[in-house]
NUBA-459524 format. One record per residue (C-alpha): residue in three letters; chain; x negated, y, z negated. Coordinates in steps of 0.1 Angstrom, whole numbers. Layout:
// NUBA-459524
["ALA","A",[X,Y,Z]]
...
// end
This chain:
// NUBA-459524
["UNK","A",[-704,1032,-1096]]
["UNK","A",[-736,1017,-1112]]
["UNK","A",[-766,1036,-1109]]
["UNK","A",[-802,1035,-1128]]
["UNK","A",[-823,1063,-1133]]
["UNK","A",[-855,1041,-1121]]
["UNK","A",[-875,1080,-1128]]
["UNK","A",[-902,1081,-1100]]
["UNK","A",[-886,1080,-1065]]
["UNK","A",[-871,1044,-1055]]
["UNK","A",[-880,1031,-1021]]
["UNK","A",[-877,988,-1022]]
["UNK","A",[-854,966,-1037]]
["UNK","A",[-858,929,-1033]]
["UNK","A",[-840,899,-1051]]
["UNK","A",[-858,867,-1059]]
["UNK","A",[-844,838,-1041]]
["UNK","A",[-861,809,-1058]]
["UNK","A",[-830,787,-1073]]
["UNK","A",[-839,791,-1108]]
["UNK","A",[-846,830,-1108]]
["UNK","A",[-820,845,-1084]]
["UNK","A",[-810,867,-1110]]
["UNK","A",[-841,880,-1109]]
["UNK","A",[-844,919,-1089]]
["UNK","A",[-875,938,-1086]]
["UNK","A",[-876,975,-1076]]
["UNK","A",[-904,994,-1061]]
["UNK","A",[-912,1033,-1068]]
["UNK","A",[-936,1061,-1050]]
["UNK","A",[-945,1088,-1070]]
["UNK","A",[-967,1114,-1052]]
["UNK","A",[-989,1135,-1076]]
["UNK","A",[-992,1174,-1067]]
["UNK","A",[-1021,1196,-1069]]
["UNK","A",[-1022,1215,-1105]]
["UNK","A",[-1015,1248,-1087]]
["UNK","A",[-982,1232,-1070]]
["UNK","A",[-996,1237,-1039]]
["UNK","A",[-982,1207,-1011]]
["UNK","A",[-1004,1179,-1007]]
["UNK","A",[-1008,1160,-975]]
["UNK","A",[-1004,1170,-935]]
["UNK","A",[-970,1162,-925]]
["UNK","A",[-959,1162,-885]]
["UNK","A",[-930,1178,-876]]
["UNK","A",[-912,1139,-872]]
["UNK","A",[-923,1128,-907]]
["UNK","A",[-916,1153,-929]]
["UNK","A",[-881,1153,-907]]
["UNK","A",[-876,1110,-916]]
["UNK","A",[-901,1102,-942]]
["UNK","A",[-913,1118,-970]]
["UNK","A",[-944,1091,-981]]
["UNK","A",[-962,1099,-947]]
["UNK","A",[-985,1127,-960]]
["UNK","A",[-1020,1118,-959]]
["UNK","A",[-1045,1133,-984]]
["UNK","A",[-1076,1117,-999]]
["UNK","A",[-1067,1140,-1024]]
["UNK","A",[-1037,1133,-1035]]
["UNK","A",[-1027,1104,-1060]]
["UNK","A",[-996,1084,-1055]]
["UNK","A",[-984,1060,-1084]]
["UNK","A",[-962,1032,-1085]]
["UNK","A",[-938,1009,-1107]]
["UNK","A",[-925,975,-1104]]
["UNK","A",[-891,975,-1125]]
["UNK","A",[-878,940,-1132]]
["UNK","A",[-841,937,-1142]]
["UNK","A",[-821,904,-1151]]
["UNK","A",[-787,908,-1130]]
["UNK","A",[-763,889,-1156]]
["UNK","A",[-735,897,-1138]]
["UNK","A",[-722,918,-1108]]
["UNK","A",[-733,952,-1119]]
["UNK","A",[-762,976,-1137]]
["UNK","A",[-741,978,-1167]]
["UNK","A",[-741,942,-1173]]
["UNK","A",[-779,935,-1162]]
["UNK","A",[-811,951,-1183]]
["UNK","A",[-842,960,-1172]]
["UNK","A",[-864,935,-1185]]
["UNK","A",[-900,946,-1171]]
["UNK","A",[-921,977,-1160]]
["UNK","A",[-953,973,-1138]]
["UNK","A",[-976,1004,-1132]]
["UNK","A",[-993,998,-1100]]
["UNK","A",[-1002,1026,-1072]]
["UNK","A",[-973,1038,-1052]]
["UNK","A",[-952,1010,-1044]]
["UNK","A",[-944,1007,-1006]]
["UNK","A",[-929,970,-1000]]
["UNK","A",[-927,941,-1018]]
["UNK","A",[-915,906,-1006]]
["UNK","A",[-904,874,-1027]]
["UNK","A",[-920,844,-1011]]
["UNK","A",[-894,814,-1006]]
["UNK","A",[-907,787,-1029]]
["UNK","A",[-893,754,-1035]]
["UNK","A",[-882,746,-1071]]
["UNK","A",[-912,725,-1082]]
["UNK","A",[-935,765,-1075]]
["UNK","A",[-930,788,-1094]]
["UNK","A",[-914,819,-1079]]
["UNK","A",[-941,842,-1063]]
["UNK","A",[-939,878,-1054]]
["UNK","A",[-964,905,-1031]]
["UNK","A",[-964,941,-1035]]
["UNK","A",[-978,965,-1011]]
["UNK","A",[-998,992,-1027]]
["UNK","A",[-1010,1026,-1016]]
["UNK","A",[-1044,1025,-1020]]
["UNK","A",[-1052,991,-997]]
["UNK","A",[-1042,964,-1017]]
["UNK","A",[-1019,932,-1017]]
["UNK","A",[-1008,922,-1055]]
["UNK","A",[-992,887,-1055]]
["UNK","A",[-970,879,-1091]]
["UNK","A",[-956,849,-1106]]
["UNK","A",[-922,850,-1121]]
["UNK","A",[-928,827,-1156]]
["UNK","A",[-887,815,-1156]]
["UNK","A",[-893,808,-1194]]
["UNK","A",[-909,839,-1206]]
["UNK","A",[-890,858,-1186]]
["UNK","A",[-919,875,-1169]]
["UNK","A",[-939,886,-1139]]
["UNK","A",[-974,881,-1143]]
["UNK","A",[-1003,889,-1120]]
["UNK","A",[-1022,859,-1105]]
["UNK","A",[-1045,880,-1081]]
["UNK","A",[-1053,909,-1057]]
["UNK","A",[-1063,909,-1022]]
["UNK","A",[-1081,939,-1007]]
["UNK","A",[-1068,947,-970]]
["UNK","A",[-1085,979,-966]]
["UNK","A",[-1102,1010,-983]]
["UNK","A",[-1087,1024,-1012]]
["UNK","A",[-1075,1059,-988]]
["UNK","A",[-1053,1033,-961]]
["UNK","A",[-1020,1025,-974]]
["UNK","A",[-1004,987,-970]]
["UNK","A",[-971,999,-953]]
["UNK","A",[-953,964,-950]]
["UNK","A",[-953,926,-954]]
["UNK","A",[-941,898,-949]]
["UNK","A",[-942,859,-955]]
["UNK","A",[-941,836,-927]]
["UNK","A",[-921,803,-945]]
["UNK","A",[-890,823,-950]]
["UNK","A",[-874,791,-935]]
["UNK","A",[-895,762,-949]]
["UNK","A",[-899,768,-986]]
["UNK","A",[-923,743,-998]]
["UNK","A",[-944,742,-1037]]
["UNK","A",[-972,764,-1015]]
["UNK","A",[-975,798,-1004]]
["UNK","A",[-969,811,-967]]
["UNK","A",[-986,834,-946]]
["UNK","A",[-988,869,-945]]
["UNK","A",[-984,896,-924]]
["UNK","A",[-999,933,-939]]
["UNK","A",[-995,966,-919]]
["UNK","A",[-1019,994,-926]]
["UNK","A",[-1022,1030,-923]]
["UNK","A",[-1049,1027,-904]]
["UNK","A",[-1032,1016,-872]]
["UNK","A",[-1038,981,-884]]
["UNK","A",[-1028,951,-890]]
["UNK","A",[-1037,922,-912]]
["UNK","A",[-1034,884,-916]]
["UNK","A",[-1036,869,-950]]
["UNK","A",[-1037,829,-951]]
["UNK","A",[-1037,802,-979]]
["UNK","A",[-1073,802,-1001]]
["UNK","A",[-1077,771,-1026]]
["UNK","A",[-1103,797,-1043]]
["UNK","A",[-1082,831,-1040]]
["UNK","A",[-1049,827,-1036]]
["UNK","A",[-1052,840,-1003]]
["UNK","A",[-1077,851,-979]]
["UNK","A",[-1077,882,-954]]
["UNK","A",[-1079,864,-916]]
["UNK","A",[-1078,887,-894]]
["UNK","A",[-1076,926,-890]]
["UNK","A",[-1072,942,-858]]
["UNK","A",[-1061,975,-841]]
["UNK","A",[-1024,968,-834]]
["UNK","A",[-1007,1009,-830]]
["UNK","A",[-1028,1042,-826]]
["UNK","A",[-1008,1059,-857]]
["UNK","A",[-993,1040,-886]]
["UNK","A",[-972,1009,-882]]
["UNK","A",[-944,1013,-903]]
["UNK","A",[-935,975,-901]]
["UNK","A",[-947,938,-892]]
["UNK","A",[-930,910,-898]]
["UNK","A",[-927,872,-887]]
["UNK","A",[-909,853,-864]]
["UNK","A",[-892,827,-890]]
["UNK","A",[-889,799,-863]]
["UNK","A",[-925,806,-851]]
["UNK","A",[-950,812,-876]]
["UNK","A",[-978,816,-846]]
["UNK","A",[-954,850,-838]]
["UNK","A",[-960,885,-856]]
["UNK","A",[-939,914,-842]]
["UNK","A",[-952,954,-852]]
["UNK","A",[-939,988,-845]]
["UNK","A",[-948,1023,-853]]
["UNK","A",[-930,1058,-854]]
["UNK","A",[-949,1084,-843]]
["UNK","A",[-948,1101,-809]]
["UNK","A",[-976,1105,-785]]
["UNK","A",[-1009,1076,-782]]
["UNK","A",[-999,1038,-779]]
["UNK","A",[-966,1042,-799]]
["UNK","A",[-925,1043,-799]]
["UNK","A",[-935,1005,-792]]
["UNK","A",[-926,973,-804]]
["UNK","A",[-956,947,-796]]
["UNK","A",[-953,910,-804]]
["UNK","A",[-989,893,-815]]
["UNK","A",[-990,854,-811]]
["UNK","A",[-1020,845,-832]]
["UNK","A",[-1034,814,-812]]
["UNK","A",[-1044,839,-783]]
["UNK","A",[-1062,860,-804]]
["UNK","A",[-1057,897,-812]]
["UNK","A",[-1073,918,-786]]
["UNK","A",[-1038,928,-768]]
["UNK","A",[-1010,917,-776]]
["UNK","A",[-984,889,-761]]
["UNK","A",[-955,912,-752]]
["UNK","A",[-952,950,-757]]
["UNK","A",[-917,968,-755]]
["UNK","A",[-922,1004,-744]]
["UNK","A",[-888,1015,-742]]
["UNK","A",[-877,1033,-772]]
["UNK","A",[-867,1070,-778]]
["UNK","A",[-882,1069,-813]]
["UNK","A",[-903,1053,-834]]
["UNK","A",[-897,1016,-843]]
["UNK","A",[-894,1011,-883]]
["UNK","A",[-882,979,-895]]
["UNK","A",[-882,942,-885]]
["UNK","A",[-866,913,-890]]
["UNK","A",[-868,880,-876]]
["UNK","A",[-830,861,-879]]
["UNK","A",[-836,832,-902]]
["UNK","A",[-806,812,-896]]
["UNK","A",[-805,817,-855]]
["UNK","A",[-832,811,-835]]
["UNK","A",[-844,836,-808]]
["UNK","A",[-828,866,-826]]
["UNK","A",[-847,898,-840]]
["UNK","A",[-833,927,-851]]
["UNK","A",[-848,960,-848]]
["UNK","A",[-844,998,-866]]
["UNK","A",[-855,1029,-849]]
["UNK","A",[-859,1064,-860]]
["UNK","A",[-831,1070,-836]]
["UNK","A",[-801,1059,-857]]
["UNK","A",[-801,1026,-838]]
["UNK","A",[-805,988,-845]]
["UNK","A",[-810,965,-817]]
["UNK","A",[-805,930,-818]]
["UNK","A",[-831,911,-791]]
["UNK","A",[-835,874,-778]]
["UNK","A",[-874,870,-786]]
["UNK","A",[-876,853,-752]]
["UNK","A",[-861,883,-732]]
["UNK","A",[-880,910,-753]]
["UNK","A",[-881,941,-731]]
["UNK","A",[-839,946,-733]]
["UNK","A",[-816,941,-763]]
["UNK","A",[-785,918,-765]]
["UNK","A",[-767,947,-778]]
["UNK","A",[-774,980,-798]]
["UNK","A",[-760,991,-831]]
["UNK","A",[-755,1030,-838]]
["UNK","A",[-758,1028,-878]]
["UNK","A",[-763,1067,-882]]
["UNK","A",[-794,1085,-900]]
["UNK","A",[-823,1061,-889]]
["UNK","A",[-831,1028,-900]]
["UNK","A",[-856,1018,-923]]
["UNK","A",[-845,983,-936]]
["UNK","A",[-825,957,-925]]
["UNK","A",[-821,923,-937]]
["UNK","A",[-797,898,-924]]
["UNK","A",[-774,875,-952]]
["UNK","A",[-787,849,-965]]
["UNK","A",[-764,827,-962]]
["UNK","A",[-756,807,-927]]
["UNK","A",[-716,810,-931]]
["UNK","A",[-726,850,-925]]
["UNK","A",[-749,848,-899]]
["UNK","A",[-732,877,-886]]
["UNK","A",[-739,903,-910]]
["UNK","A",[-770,928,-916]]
["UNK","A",[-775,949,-940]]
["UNK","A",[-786,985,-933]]
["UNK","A",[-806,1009,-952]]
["UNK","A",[-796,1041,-928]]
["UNK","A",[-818,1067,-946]]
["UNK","A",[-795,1098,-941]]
["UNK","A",[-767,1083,-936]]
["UNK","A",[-764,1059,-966]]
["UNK","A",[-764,1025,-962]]
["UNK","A",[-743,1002,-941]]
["UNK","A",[-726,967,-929]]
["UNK","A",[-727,958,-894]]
["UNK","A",[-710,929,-881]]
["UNK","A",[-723,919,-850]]
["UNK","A",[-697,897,-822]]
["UNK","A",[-706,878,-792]]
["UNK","A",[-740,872,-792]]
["UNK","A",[-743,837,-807]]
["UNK","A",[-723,810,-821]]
["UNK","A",[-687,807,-823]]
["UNK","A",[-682,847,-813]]
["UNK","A",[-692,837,-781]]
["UNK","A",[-660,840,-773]]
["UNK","A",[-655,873,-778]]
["UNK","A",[-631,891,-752]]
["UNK","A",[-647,920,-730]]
["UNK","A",[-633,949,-737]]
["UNK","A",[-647,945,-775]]
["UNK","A",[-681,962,-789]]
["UNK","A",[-701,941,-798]]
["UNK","A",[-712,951,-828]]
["UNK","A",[-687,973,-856]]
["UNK","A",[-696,991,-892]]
["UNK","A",[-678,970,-913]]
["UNK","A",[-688,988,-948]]
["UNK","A",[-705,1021,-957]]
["UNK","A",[-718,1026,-990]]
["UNK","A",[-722,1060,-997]]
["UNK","A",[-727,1064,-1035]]
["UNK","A",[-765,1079,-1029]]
["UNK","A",[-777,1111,-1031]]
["UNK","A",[-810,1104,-1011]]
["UNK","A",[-828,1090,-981]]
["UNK","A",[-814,1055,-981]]
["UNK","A",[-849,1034,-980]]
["UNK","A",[-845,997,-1006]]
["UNK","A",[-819,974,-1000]]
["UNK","A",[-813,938,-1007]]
["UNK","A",[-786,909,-1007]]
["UNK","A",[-790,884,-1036]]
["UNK","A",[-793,850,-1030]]
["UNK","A",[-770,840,-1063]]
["UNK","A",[-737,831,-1043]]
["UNK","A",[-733,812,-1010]]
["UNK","A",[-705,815,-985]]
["UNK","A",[-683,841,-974]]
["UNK","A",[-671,852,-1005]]
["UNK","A",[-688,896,-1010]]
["UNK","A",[-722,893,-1023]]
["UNK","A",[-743,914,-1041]]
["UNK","A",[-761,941,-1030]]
["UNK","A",[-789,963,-1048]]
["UNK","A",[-797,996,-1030]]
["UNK","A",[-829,1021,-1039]]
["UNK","A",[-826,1057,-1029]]
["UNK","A",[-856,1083,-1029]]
["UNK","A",[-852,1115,-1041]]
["UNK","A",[-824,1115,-1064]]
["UNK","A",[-847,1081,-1077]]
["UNK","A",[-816,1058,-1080]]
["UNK","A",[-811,1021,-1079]]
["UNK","A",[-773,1010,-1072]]
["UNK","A",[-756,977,-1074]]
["UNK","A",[-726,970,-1055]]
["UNK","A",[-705,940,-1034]]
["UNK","A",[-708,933,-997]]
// end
């Protein structure tokens, strides 16, 4: 088993896929800083402290961050090095923006004290440099989540971006010749925090949010379509048992959005029939992340970061493509690995984009308490 002791608790792990750094991972760490008498810091509900340990609000409290950068030389820990250590405030997300080869490779970091820091990967000095900082709230609201909106069209610019907030909102970030990029819009999107928002690859007028908390206008997932403004959104989905906590838009297969809940379930939606799911996927322990492969051959696959339950596999049958032909009597969907080696609340996990086809890929896996970060083949 390869594990690194990344120190502060791990809680994202993102490959590069530009196609001269996919050896490049970053990992993100949360470190929340106690009172000096040890007392607890923070009001948790009864759900979050239950699921999620980086809930707590305070204006107290401090929470402090790392960006670790390791070259993956080969297919484990033991042959990669970290090459890179960022201090930032606590580290929530971070997202590689798909650049073509002429840009070079470009990475956002979601912060806990309101801000979006976007890096650039120097290929030839083997480091990641700040270019600038965009502030998307006061320094007490927490960016959650982002996400780029040309996952499918990698070009020598930068996308879009998506921002969730702890506020209950959500924010647009465009293109700036001056700044990089330019907060749009904000706007009131869930009455407690929305853990996630992310794009709809095929549509980049489409932004999809949820948020985990009982009671208020939550246990939702709402779709936004920016052309009509932000005052209510297009399509709300109100029929969830728990709170909705990751996103992602399928960027090989058009119309298809996968979805994690608090309730140890992924379902797998046509974006055109968004009130009932194609199918649903019981992945155990809560989902917090889930990315589909990047390559087309495995359109099939998703990787799931379970949180109690480790992290998982799922192979999904019959909804598209050439499973269409799937007999009746079949599920769906089946668990077709479980990795296990964590100790912790499953939260960072990432394919890399360094081998195509069917052959196993690489997988990189952060875990929270125990502060791990595990390679291992998918």
């Amino acid at each position: 088993m390869d594990t690194f002791d990344t120190v502060w608790p791990a809680d994202s792990a993102e490959f590069c896929p530009h196609p001269n750094a996919t050896n490049i991972l970053a990992c993100g760490t949360y470190k929340l800083e106690t009172q000096p008498d040890g007392a607890s810091l923070g009001n948790l509900d009864d759900e979050d402290e239950e699921h999620n340990p980086i809930v707590a609000e305070s204006k107290s409290q401090t929470r402090k961050g790392k960006c670790l950068i390791f070259d993956v030389t080969g297919d484990s820990l033991a042959s990669s090095s970290q090459i890179q250590e960022i201090s930032l405030p606590a580290v929530l997300d971070m997202k590689w923006c798909h650049t073509s080869a002429s840009r070079k490779p470009i990475l956002a970091i979601a912060d806990a004290e309101g801000n979006i820091t976007v890096h650039e990967w120097d290929v030839a000095e083997r480091r990641l440099n700040q270019a600038f900082s965009i502030p998307c709230a006061e320094s007490d609201v927490l960016c959650l989540s982002l996400d780029w909106s040309n996952r499918r069209s990698p070009t020598s610019g930068i996308g879009s971006l998506v921002v969730s907030l702890s506020n209950g909102k959500l924010a647009l970030l465009e293109p700036d010749a001056t700044n990089g990029l330019a907060v749009r819009s904000t706007w009131h999107a869930h009455d407690y925090e929305p853990w996630i928002a992310a794009w709809d690859y095929w549509d980049a007028n489409v932004i999809y949010s949820g948020a985990p908390r009982t009671g208020g206008d939550d246990l939702k997932l709402k779709a936004w379509d920016i052309r009509q403004g932000f005052y209510s959104p297009a399509t709300i989905n109100k029929r969830f048992d728990a709170g909705v906590t990751t996103i992602q838009s399928h960027p090989h297969v058009e119309h298809v959005l996968a979805v994690g809940s608090y309730d140890d379930t992924v379902r797998i939606f046509d974006t055109r029939k968004l009130l009932t799911p194609l199918t649903q996927a019981d992945v155990g322990g809560g989902a917090w992340r889930v990315k589909w492969h990047p390559s087309s051959v495995r359109a099939h696959h998703l990787l799931v970061a379970a949180m109690h339950d480790g992290f998982k596999v799922v192979r999904f049958r019959g909804l598209w493509g050439q499973d269409s032909a799937q007999p009746a009597s079949e599920e769906s969907w089946e668990i077709v690995q479980k990795y296990e080696g964590h100790e912790s609340l499953a939260y960072g996990v990432d394919w890399s984009y360094a081998a195509t086809g069917d052959a196993d890929t690489l997988v990189a896996s952060a875990s929270f308490y125990d502060h791990a970060l595990h390679m291992w083949r998918a």
